[in-house]
PDBQT receptor file of N, H, CA, C and O in Angstrom, charges set to zero:
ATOM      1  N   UNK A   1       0.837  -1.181   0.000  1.00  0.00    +0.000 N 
ATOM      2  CA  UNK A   1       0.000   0.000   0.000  1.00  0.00    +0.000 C 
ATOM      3  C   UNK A   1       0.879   1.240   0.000  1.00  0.00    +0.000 C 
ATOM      4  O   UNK A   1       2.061   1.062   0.295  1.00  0.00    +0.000 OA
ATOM      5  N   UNK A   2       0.411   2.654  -0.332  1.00  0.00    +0.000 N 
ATOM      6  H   UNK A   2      -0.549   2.798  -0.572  1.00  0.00    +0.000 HD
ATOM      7  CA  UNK A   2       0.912   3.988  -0.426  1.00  0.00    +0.000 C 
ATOM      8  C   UNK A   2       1.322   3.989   1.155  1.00  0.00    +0.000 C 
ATOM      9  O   UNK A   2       0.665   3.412   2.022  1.00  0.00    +0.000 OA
ATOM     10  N   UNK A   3       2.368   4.639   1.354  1.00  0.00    +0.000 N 
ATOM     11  H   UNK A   3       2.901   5.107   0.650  1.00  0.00    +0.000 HD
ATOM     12  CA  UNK A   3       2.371   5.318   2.283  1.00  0.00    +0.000 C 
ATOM     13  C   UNK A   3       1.707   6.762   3.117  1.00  0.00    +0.000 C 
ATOM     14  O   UNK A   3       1.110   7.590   2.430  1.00  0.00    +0.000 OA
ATOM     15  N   UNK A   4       1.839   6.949   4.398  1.00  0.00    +0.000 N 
ATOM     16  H   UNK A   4       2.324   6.276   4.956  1.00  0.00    +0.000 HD
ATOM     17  CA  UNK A   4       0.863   7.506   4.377  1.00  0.00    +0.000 C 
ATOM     18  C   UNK A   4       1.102   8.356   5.676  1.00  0.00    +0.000 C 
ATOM     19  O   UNK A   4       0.141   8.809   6.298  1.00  0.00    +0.000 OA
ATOM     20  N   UNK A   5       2.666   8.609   6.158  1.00  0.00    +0.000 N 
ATOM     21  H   UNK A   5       3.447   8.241   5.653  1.00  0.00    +0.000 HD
ATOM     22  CA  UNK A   5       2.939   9.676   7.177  1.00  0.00    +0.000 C 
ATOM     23  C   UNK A   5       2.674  10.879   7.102  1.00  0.00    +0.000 C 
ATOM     24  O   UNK A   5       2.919  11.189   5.936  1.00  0.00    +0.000 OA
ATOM     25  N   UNK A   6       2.186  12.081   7.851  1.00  0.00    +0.000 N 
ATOM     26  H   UNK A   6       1.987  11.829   8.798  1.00  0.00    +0.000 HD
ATOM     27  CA  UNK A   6       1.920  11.481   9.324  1.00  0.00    +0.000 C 
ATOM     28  C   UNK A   6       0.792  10.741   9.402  1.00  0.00    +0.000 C 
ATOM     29  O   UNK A   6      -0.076  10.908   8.545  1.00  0.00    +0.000 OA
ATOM     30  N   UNK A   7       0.572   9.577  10.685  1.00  0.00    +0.000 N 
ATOM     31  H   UNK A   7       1.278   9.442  11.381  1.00  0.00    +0.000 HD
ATOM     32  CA  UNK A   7      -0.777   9.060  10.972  1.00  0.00    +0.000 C 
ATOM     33  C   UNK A   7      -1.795  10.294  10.939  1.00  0.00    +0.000 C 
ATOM     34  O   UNK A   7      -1.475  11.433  11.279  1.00  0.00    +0.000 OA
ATOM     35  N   UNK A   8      -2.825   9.988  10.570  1.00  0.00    +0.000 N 
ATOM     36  H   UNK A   8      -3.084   9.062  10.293  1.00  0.00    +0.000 HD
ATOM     37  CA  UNK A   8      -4.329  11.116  10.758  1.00  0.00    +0.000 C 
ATOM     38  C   UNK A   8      -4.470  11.978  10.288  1.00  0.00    +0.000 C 
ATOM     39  O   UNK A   8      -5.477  12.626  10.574  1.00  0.00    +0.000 OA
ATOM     40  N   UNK A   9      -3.499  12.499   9.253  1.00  0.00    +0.000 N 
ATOM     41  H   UNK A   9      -2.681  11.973   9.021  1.00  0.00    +0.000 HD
ATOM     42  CA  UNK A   9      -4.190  13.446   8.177  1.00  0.00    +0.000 C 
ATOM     43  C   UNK A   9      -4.861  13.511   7.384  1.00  0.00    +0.000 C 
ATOM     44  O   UNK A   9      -5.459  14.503   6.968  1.00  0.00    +0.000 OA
ATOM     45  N   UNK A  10      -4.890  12.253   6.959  1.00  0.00    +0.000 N 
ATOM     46  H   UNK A  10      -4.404  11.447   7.297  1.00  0.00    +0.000 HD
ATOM     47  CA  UNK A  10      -6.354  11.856   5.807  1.00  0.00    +0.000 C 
ATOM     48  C   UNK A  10      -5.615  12.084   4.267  1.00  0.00    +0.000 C 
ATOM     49  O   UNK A  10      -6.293  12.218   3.249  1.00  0.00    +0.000 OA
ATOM     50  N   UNK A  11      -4.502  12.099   4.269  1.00  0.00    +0.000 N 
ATOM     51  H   UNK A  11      -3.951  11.990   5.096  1.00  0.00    +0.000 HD
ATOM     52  CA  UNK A  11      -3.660  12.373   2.990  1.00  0.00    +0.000 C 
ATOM     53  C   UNK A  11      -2.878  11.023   2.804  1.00  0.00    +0.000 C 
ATOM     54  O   UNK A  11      -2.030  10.617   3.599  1.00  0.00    +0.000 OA
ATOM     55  N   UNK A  12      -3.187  10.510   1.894  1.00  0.00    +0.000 N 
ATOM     56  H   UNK A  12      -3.876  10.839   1.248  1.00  0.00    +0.000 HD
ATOM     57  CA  UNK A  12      -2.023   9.531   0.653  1.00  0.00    +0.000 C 
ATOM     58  C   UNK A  12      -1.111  10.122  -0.070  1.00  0.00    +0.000 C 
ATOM     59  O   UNK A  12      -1.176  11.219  -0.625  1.00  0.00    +0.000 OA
ATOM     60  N   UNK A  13      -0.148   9.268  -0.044  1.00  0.00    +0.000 N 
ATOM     61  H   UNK A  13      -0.095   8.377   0.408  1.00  0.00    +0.000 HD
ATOM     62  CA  UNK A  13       0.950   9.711  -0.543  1.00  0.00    +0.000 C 
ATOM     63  C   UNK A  13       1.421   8.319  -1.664  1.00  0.00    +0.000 C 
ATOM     64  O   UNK A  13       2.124   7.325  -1.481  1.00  0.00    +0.000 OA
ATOM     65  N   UNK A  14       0.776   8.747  -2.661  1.00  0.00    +0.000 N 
ATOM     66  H   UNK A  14       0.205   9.554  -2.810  1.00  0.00    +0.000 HD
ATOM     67  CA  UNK A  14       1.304   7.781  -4.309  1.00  0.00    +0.000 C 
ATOM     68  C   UNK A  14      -0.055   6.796  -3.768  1.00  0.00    +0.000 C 
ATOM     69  O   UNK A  14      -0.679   6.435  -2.770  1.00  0.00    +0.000 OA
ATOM     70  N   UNK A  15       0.019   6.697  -5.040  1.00  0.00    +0.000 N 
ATOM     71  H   UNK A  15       0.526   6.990  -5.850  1.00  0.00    +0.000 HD
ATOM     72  CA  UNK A  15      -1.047   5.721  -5.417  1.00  0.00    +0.000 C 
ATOM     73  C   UNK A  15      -1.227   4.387  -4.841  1.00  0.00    +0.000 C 
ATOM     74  O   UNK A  15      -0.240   3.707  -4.565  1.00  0.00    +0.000 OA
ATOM     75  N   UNK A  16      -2.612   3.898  -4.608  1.00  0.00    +0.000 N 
ATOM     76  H   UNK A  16      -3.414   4.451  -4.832  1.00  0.00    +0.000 HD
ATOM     77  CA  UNK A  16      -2.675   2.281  -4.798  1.00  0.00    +0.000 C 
ATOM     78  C   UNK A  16      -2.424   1.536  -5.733  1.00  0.00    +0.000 C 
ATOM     79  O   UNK A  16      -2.670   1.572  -6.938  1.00  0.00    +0.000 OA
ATOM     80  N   UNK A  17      -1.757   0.647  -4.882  1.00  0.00    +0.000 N 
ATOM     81  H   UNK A  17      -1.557   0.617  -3.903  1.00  0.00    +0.000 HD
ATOM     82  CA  UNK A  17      -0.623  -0.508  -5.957  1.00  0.00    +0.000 C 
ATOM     83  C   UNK A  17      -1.782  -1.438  -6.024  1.00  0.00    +0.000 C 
ATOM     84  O   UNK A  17      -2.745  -1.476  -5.258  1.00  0.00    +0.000 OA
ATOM     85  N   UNK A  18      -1.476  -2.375  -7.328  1.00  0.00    +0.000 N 
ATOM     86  H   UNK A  18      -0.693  -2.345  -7.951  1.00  0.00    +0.000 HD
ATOM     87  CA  UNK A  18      -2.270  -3.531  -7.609  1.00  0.00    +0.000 C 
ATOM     88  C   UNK A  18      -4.101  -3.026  -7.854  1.00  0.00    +0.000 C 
ATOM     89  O   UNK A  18      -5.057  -3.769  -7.627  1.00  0.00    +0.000 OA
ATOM     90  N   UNK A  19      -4.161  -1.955  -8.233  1.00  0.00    +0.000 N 
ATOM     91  H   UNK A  19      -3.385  -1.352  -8.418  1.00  0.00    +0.000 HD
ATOM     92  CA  UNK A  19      -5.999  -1.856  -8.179  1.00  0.00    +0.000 C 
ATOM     93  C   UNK A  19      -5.767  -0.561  -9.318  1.00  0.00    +0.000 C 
ATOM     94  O   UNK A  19      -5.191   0.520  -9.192  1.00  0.00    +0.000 OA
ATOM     95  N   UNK A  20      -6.182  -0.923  -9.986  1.00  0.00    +0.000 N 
ATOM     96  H   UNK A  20      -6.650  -1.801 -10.088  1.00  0.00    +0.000 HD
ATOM     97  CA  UNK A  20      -6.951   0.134 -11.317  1.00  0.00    +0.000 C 
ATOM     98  C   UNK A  20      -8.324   0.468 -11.453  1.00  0.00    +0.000 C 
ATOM     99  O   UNK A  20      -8.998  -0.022 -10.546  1.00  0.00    +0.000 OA
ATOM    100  N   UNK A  21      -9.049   1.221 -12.383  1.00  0.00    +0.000 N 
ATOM    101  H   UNK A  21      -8.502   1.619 -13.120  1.00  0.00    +0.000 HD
ATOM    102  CA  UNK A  21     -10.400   1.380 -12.518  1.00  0.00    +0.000 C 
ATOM    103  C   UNK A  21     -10.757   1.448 -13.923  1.00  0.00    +0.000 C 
ATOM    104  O   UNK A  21     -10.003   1.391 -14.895  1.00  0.00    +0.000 OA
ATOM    105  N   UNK A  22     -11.716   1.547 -13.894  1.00  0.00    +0.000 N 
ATOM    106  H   UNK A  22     -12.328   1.593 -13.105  1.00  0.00    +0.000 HD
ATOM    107  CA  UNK A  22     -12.221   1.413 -15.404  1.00  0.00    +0.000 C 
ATOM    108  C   UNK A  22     -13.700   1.999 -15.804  1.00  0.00    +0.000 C 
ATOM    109  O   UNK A  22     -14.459   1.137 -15.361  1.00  0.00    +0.000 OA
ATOM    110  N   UNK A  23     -14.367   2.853 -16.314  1.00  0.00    +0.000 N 
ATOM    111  H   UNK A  23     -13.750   3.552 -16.674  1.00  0.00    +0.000 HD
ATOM    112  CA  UNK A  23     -15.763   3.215 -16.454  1.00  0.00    +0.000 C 
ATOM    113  C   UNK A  23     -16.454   2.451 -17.075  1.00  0.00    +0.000 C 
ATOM    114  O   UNK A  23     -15.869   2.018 -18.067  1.00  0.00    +0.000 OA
ATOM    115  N   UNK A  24     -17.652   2.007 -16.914  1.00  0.00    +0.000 N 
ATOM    116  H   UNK A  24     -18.127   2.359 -16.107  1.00  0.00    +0.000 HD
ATOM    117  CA  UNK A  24     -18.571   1.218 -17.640  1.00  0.00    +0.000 C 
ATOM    118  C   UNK A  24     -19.363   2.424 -18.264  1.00  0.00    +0.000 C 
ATOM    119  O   UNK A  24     -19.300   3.604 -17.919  1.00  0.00    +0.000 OA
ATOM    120  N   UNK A  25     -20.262   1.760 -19.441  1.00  0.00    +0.000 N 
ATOM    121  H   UNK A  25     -20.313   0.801 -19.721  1.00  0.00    +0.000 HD
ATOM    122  CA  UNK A  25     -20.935   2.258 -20.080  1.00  0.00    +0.000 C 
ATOM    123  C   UNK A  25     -22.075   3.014 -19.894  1.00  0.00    +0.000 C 
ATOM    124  O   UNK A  25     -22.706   3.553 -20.803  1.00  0.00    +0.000 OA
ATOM    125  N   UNK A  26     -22.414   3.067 -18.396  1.00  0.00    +0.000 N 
ATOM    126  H   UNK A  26     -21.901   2.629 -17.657  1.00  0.00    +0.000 HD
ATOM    127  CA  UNK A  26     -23.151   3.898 -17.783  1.00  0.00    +0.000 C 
ATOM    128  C   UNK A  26     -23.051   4.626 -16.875  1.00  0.00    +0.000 C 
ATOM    129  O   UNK A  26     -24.010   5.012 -16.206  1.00  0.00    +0.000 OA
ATOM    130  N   UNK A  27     -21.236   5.114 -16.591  1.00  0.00    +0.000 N 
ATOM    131  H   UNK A  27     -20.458   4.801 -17.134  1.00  0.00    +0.000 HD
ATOM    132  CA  UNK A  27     -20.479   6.130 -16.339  1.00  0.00    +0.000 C 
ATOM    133  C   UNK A  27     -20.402   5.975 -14.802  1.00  0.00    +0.000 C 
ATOM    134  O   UNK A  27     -20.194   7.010 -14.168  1.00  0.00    +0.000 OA
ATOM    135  N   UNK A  28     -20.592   4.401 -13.878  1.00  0.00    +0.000 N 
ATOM    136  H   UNK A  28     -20.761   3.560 -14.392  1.00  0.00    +0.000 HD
ATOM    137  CA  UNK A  28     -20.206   4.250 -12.958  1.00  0.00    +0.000 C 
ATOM    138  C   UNK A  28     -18.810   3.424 -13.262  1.00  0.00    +0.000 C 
ATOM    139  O   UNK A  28     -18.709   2.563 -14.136  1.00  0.00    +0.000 OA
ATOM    140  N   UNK A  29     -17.775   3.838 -12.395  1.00  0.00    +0.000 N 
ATOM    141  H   UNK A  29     -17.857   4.537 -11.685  1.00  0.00    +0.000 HD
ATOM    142  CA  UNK A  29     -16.513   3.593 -11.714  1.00  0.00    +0.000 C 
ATOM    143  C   UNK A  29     -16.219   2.305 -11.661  1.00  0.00    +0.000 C 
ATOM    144  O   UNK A  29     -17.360   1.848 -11.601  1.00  0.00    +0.000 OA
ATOM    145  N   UNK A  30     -15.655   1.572 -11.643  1.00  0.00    +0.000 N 
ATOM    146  H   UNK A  30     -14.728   1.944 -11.692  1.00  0.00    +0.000 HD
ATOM    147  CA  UNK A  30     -15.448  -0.033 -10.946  1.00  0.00    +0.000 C 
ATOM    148  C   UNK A  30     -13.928  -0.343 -10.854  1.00  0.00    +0.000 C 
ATOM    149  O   UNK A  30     -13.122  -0.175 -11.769  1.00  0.00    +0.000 OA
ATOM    150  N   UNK A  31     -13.658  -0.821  -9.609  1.00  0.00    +0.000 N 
ATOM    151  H   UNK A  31     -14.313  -0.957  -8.866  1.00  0.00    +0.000 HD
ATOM    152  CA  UNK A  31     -12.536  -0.952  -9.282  1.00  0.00    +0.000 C 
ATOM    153  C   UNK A  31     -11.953  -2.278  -8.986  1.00  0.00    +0.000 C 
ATOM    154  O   UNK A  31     -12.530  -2.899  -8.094  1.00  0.00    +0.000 OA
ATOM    155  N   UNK A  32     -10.676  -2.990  -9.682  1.00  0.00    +0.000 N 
ATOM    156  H   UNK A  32     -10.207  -2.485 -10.407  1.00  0.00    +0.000 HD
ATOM    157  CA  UNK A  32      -9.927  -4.096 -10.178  1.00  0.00    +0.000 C 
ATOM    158  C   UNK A  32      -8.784  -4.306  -9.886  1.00  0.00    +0.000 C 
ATOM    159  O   UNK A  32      -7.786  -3.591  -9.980  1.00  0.00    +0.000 OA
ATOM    160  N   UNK A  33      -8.966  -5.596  -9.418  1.00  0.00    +0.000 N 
ATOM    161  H   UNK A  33      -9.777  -6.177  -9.341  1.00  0.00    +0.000 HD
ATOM    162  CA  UNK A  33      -8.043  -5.931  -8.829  1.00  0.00    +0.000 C 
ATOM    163  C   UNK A  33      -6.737  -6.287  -9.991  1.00  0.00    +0.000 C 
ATOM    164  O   UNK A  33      -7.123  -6.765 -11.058  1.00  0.00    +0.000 OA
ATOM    165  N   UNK A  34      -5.609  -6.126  -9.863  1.00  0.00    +0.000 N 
ATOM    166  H   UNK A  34      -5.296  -5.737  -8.996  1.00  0.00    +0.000 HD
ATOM    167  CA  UNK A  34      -4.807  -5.982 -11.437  1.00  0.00    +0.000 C 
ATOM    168  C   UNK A  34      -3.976  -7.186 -11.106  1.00  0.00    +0.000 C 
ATOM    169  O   UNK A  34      -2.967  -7.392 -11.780  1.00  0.00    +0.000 OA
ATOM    170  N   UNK A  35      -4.367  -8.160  -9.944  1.00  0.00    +0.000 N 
ATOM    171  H   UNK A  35      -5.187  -7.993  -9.397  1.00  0.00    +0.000 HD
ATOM    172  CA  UNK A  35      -3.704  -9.447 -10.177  1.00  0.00    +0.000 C 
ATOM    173  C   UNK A  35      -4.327 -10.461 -10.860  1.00  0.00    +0.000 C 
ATOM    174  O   UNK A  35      -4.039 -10.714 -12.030  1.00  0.00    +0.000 OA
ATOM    175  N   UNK A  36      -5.098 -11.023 -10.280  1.00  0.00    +0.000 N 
ATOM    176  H   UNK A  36      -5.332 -10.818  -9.329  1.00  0.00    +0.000 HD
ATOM    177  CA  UNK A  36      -6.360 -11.816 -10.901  1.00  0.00    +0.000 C 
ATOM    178  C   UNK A  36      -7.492 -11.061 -12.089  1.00  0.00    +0.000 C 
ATOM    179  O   UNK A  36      -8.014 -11.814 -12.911  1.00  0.00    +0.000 OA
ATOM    180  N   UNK A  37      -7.834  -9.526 -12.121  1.00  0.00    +0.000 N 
ATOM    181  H   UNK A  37      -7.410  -8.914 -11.453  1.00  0.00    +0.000 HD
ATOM    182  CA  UNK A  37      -8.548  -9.081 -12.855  1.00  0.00    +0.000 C 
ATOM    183  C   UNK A  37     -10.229  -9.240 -12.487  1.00  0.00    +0.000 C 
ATOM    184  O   UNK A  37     -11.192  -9.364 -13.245  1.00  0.00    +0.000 OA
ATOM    185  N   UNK A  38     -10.151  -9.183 -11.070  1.00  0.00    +0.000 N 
ATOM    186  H   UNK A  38      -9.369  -9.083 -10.455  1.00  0.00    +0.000 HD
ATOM    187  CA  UNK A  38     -11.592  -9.522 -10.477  1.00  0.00    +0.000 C 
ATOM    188  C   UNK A  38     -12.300  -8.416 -10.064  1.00  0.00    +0.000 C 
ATOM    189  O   UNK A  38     -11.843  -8.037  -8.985  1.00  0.00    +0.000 OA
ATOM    190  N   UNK A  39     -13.097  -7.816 -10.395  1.00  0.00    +0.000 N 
ATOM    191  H   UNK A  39     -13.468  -8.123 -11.271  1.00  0.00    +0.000 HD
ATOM    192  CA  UNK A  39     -13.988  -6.484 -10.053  1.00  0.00    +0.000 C 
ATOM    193  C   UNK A  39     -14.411  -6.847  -8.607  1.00  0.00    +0.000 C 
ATOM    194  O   UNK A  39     -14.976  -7.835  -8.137  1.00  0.00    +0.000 OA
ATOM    195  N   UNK A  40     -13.954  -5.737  -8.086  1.00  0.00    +0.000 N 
ATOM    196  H   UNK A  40     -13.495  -4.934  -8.468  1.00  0.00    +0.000 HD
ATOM    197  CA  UNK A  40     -14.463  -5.594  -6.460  1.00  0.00    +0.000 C 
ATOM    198  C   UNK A  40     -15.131  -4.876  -6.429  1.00  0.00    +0.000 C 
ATOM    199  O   UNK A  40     -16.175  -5.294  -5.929  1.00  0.00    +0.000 OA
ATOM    200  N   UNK A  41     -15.195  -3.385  -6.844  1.00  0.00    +0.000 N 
ATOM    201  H   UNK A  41     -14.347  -3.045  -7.251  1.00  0.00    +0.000 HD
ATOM    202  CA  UNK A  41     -16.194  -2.581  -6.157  1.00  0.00    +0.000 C 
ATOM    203  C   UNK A  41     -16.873  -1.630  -7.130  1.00  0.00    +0.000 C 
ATOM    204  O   UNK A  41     -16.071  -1.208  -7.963  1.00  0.00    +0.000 OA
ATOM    205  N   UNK A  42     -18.083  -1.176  -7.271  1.00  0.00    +0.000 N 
ATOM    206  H   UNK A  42     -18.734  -1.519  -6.595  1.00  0.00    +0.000 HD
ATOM    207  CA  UNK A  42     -18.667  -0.144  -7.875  1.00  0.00    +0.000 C 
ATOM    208  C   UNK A  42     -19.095   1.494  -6.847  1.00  0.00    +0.000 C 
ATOM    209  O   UNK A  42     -19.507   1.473  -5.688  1.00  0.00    +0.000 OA
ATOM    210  N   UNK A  43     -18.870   2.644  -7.600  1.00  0.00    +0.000 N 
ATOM    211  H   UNK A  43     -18.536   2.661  -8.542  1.00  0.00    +0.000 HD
ATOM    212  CA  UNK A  43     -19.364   3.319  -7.397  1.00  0.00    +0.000 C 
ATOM    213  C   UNK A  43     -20.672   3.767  -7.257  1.00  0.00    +0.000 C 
ATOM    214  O   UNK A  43     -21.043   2.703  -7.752  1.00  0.00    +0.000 OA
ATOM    215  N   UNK A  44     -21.859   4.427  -7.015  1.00  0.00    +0.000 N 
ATOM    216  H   UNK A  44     -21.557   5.291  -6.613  1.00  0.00    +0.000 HD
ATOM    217  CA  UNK A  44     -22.624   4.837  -7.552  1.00  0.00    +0.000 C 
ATOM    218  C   UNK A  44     -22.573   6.208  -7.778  1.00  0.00    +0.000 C 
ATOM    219  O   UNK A  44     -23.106   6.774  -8.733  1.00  0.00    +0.000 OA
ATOM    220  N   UNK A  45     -21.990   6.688  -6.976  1.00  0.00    +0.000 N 
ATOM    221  H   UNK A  45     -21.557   6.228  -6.200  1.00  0.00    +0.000 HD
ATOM    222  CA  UNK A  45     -22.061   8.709  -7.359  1.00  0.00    +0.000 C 
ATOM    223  C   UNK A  45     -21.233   8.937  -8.765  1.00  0.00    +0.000 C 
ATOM    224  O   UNK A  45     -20.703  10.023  -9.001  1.00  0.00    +0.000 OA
ATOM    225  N   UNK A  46     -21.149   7.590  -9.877  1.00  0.00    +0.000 N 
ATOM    226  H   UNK A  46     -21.579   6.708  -9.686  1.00  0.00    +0.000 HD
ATOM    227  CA  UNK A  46     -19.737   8.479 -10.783  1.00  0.00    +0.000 C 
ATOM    228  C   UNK A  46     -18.924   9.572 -10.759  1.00  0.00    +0.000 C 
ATOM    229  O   UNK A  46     -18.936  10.602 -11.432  1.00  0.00    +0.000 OA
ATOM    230  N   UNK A  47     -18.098   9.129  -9.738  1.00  0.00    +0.000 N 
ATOM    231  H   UNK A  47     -18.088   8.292  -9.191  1.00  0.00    +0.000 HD
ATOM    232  CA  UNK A  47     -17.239   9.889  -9.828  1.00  0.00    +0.000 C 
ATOM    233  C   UNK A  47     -16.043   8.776  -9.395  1.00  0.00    +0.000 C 
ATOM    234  O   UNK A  47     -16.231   7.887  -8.564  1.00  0.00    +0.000 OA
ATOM    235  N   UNK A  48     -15.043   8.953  -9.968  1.00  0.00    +0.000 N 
ATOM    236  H   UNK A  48     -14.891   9.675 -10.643  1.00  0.00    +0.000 HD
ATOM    237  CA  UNK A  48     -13.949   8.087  -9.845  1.00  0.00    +0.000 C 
ATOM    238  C   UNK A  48     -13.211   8.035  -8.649  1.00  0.00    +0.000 C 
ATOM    239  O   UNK A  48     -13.141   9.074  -7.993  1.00  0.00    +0.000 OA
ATOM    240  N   UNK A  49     -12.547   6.836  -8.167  1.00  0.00    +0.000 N 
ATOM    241  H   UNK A  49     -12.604   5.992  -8.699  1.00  0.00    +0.000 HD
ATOM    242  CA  UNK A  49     -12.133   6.468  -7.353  1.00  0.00    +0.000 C 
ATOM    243  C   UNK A  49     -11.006   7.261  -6.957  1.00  0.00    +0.000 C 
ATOM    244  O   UNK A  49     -10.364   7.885  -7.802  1.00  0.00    +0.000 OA
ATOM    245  N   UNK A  50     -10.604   7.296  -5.270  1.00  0.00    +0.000 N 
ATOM    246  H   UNK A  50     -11.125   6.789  -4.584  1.00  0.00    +0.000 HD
ATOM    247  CA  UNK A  50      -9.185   8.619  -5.042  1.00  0.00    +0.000 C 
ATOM    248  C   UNK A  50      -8.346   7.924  -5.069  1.00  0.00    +0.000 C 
ATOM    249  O   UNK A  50      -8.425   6.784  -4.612  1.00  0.00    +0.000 OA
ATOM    250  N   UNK A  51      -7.282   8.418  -5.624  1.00  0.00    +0.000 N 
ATOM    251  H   UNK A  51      -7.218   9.344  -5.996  1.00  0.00    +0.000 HD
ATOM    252  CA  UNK A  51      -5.765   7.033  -5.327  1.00  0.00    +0.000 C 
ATOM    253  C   UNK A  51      -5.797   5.733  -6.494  1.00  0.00    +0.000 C 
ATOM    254  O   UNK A  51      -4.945   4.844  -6.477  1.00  0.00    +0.000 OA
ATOM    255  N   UNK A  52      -6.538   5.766  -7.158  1.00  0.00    +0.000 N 
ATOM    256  H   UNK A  52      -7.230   6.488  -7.172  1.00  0.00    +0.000 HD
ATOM    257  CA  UNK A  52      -6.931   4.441  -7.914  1.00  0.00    +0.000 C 
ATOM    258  C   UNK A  52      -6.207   4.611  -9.645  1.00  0.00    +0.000 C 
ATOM    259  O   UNK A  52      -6.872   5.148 -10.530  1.00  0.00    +0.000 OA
ATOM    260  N   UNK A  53      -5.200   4.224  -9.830  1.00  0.00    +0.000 N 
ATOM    261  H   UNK A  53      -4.660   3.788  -9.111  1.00  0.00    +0.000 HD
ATOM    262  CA  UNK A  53      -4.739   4.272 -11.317  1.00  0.00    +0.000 C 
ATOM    263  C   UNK A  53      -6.070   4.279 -12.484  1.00  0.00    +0.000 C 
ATOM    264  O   UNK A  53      -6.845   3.337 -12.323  1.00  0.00    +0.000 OA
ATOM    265  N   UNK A  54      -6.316   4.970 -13.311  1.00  0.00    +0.000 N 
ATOM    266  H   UNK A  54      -5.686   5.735 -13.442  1.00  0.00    +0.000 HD
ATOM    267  CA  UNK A  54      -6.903   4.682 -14.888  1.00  0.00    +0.000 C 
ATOM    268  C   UNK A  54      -6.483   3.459 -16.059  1.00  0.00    +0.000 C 
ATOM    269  O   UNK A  54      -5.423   3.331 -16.670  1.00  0.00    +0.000 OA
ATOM    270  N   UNK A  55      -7.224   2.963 -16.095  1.00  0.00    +0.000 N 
ATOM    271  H   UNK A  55      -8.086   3.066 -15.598  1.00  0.00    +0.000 HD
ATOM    272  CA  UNK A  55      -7.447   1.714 -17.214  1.00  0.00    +0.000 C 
ATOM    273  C   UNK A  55      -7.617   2.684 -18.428  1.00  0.00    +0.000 C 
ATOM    274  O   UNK A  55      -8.367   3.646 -18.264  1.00  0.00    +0.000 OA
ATOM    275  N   UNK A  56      -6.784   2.466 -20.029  1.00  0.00    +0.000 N 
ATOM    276  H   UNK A  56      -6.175   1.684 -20.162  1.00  0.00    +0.000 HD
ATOM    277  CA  UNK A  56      -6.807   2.786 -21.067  1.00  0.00    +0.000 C 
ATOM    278  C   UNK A  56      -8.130   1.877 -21.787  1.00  0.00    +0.000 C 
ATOM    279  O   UNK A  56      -8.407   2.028 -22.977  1.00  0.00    +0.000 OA
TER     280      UNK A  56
């Protein structure tokens, strides 16, 4: 995972490793796991994930 000193600021520092995202065709978010390629999670507010790399 990113690091993330100091404890309790609510700030990341570099991205999440191993998880990308990708938009579906009805402009919710979904987020993937980039080992196996297994969809874990959807958005509903479309708006993209924080910290989460872009899928081409």
């Amino acid at each position: 995972m990113a690091t993330n000193p100091p404890v309790g600021d609510n700030q990341r520092k570099g991205a999440v490793r191993q998880r990308s995202q990708t938009q579906t065709l009805s402009g919710h978010w979904v987020k993937r796991n980039a080992e196996t390629g297994q969809f874990m999670n959807v958005k509903a507010d479309k708006t993209p994930f924080k910290g989460v790399r872009k899928e081409k």
